[in-house]
Structures are given as C-alpha cells and as structure tokens.
N, C-alpha and C positions, 0 to 999 in steps of 0.2 A: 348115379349122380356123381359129375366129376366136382373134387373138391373148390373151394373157393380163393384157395392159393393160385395169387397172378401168372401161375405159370401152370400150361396146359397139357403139355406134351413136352416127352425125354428123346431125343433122335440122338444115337450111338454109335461108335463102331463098332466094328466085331473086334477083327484082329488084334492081341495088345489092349484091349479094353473088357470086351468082353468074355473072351477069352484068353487065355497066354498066346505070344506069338510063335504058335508051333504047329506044324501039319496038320496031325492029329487029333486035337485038342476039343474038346468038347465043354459046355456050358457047366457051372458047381449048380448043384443043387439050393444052394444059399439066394443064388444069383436067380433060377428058375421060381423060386418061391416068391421072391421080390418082384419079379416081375407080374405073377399071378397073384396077388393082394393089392396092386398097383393099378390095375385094368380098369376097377370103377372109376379110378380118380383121374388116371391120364392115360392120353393117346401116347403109347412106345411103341418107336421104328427104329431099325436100323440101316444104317448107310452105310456098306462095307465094298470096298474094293474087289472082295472075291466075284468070281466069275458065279452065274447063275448057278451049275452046275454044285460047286462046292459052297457055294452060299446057303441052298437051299433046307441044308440038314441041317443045319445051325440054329435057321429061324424056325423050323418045324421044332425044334428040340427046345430054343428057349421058349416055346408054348405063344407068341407073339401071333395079333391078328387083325392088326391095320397093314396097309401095304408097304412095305420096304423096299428098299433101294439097294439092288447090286449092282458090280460090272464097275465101280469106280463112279458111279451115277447114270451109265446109261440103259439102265434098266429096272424098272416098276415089276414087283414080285408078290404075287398070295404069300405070302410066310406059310398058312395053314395048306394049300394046293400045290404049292411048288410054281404054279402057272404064273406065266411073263406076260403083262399088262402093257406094257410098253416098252420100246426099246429105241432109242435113238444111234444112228449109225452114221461112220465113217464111211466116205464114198472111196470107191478103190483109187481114184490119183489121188487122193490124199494118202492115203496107205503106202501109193508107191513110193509119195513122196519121205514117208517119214521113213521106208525102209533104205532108204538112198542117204538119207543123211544120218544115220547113226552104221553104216555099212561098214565099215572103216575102221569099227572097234571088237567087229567077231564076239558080239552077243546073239543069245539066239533069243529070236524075233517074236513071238507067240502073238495068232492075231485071235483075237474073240475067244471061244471056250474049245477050240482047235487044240488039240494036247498034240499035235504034230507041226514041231518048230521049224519054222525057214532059216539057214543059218547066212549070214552074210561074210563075204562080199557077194558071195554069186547069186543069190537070190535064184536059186532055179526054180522055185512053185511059184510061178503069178498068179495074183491075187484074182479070183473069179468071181466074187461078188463082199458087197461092203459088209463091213465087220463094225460088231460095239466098242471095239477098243485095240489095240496094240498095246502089247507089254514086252518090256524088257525086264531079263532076273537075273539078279548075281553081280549089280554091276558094284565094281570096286567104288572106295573114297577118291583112286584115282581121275578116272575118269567121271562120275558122277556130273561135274559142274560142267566140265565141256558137253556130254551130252543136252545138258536140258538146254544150255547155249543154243548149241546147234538145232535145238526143235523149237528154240522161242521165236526161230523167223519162217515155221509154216502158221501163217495166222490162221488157219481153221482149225487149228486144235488146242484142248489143253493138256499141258504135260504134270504129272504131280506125280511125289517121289514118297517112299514109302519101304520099313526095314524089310529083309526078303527074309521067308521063311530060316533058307540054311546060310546065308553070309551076305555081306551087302547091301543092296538098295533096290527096289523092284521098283521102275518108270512105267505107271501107266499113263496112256493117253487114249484121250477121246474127244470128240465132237466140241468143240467151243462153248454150245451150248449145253452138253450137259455131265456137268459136274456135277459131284454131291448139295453144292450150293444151288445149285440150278432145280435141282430134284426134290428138295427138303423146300424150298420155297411153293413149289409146286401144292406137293403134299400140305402144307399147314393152311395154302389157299383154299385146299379144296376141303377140311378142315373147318376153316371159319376160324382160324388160331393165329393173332398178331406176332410178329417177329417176338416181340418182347414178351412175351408167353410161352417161348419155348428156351429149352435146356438144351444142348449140344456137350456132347462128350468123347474126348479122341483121346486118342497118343501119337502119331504119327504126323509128320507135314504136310499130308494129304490130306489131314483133316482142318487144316486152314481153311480151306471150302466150307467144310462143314461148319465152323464157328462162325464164317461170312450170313449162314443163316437164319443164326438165333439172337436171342437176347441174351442169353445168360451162358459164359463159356466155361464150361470144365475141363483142365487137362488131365489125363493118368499119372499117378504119382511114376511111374515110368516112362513119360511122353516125354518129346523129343525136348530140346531146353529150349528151341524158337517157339513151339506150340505152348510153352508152359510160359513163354516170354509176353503172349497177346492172350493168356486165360485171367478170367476174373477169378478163380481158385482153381486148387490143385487136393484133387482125389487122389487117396488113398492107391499103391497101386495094384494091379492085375492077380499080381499073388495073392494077395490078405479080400478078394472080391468089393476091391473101389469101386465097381462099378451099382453092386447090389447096394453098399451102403449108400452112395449118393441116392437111387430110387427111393429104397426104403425112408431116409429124411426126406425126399419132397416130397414123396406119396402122402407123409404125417404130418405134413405143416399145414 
C-alpha cells in the first residue's frame, strides 16, 4: 500500500547525490536501507548521466526496481536485470555535426558507451552507426561556455553540463528529445503519478532537466549554486547520506 502523502514517487541522481562524485563509489548502507523500507510507500528511480554500462551496478546495488533512466536520459534500464528497455539515438550527421564543432578545442570526444575516444581535429574513426549520446570530459571553466555556445546552434540536440569525475566539466549530449526530463515524464505517465506528486533530487546543472519534471525540487546540500537557485529546499549533502534522509522523511509522512 503506497502511503497517502501527495507525493508518490522520489527520481534521483546518482552521481553527487547518490553517491559522492567519484569513480569508484558505491551506495552507504544507510542509503540502501532507505531505500528498502521505502518500496511500499513510493515508486524510486533514478536518472543518472552514467552510461548503461557503469550505471548498472549502482542500481542493482541500491536494491531499486522500477525502471531507471541512464545514458544522460537516453536510455530505460531493469535496475534489477541490467537490461536496456529503450534507447533513443543520435543519428550519425548529427554526430558529425557535433564532432566538427567542438573540433577546435582537442577534447576527446567519447560517443555512446565506446571507451575508445575520437580525438579532434582529425577525427580519423567515422562515425558507423548512431549513438545514445556524445560526451565531452575534462573540459576546463575556460572553455566550458564557448563550447555549449557552439552546440546551442545544432538544434537536434540537447547539451547539459555536469562536474567530471577527475577535474572540470563533463558535456553530455543527446537527442532533443530525450533528456532526463523527457524520460521521467515518460516514466510517471506510465505510472499513473501527476507531476505534482513526484520529488526530484540533483546536484548538478544537468539536473535542471530533471527538476523540469516534478513537482517538488530538492537540491544536494553540495549542488551546484544555479540548481540550489530554482530548488524549493536544499538537502543535506552527499557526505552525511542527504539523499537517505530526504527518502526516509517522505517515506514517514
């Protein structure tokens, strides 16, 4: 029986919220508990930026078992299976096109869950079939704002920015249509769970998307200062488990 409290479901990130933002990092026990006392009362997903691949031990470990959202939003995930339910993809002249206009800054290029980078200018791998996303990692404060410039005039995609594991900014992009917001609206439709019914919880600017979906926004008391600028409270953060406490209070109201 889920509880009577107007909010029905918690969607999350991972990185930074659910976990610290580091490589390695694995789920607290505090947080896994929370989450499994929490199951009768609400529907929790998560919507993380990680590629399927390294998403998938995360959601199997925080014990989660509605469907989740990888890949930056273009990808529907079993948490419990590992298995991709859906995937929305970039077509390759879009690809070409993003790889041509960030060419110029010698980042290397990362397309889909490919761990073998194209590095620019010379782009010598052509792109042989469409991909869930492009990523850029490592990119400085300096460059940061000229890049997403330079990609807000491919209108087929969206670009959203996000801290990178070892230093800087990690730009991913994906399909116009599917962002975290695009994905989580998806999910609560099918659901039967009104915007205003759900909870949203980030740290990162990428999770602007994610807030665009719910009713009620929480940032990480470590979230960026523009995400904690448009949240209606601010969680505890990532170190002391902000994430476990907010569950555990909506779970008991």
């Amino acid at each position: 029986m889920f509880s009577s409290n107007r909010f029905k479901a918690i969607v999350f990130d991972i990185d930074g919220t659910a976990i610290p933002n580091q490589r390695d990092a694995m789920p607290s026990e505090r947080l896994k508990r929370a989450i499994a006392a929490a199951k009768d009362r609400l529907h929790l997903f998560a919507a993380s930026g990680r590629s399927p691949v390294y998403g998938a031990p995360i959601l199997k470990s925080l014990g989660l078992t509605d469907t989740c959202i990888v890949g930056a939003g273009t990808t529907l995930m079993n948490p419990v299976t590992g298995e991709i339910l859906d995937q929305a993809l970039l077509p390759i002249t879009v690809i070409s096109r993003v790889q041509h206009a960030v060419a110029g800054y010698g980042y290397d290029v990362h397309l889909g869950s490919t761990p073998n980078a194209i590095r620019p200018p010379t782009l010598g791998q052509p792109v042989q079939q469409p991909q869930p996303y492009v990523l850029l990692q490592k990119v400085n404060d300096h460059d940061i704002t000229k890049l997403m410039q330079a990609l807000s005039h491919i209108p087929a995609i969206t670009a959203a920015t996000a801290p990178d594991f070892d230093s800087g900014h990690t730009i991913q992009i994906t399909n116009h249509d599917a962002t975290k917001e695009h994905r989580i609206k998806l999910l609560l439709t099918r659901l039967g769970i009104n915007r205003s019914e759900a909870i949203g919880i980030g740290d990162g600017d990428n999770d602007i998307h994610l807030f665009a979906a719910v009713g009620h926004r929480i940032a990480m008391g470590n979230a960026s200062d523009q995400l904690k600028s448009i949240a209606d409270e601010v969680a505890p953060p990532v170190e002391v488990d902000g994430l476990a406490q907010v569950i555990e209070r909506y779970s008991q109201a």
